[in-house]
N, C-alpha and C positions, 0 to 999 in steps of 0.2 A: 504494500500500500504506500509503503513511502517512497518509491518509483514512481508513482503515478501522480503522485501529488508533486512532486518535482516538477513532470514534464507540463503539467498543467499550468505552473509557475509559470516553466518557460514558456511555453504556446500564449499567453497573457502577453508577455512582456514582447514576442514578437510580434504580435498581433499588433500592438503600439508603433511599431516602428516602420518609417517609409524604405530603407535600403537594411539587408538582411546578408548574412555572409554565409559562406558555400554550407557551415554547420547548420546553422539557423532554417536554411534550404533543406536541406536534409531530412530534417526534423520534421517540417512543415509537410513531406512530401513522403517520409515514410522511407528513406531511403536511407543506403551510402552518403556517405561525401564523394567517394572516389564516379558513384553511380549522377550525382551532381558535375563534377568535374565534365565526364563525359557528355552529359545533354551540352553544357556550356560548348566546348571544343566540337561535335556536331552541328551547332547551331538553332538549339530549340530553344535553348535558355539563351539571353541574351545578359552579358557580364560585362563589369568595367577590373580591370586588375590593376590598382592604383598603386603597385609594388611589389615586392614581395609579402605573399600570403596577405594581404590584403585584396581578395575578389569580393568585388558587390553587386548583390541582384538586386534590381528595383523587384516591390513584392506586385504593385502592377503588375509587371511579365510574368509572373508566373500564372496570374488568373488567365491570361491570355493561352495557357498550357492547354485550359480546360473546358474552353469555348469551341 
C-alpha cells in the first residue's frame, strides 16, 4: 500500500506540471524510460534535450499520442 500511495503522490504532482522528463513520461505512460527514449528517437514523442540528461516532453504531446 505504501507503493501506491507514493505513485499517487507523484501522478498529483505531474499532473501540475506543463514540461515532464523522460521518468515522469514513463510513469505517466506505464512504461520504461528506455521504452520513452525510443518513441522520442522514432518520432512519436516529440522532445527538447536541453543537455545532458536533461530531455523535456511538453505533456500537450503526449495527449496528442492518444487522439
Amino acid at each position: 500500500m505504501e507503493t501506491k500511495g507514493k505513485v499517487n503522490i507523484a501522478l498529483e504532482k505531474i499532473k501540475k506540471k506543463e514540461f515532464l522528463n523522460v521518468e515522469e513520461v514513463a510513469l505517466l505512460l506505464n512504461c520504461s524510460k528506455r521504452t520513452v527514449y525510443s518513441h522520442i528517437r522514432n518520432g512519436s514523442i516529440h522532445a527538447v534535450n536541453l543537455g545532458h540528461r536533461l530531455t523535456r516532453i511538453k505533456k500537450s504531446t503526449l495527449d496528442g499520442l492518444f487522439e
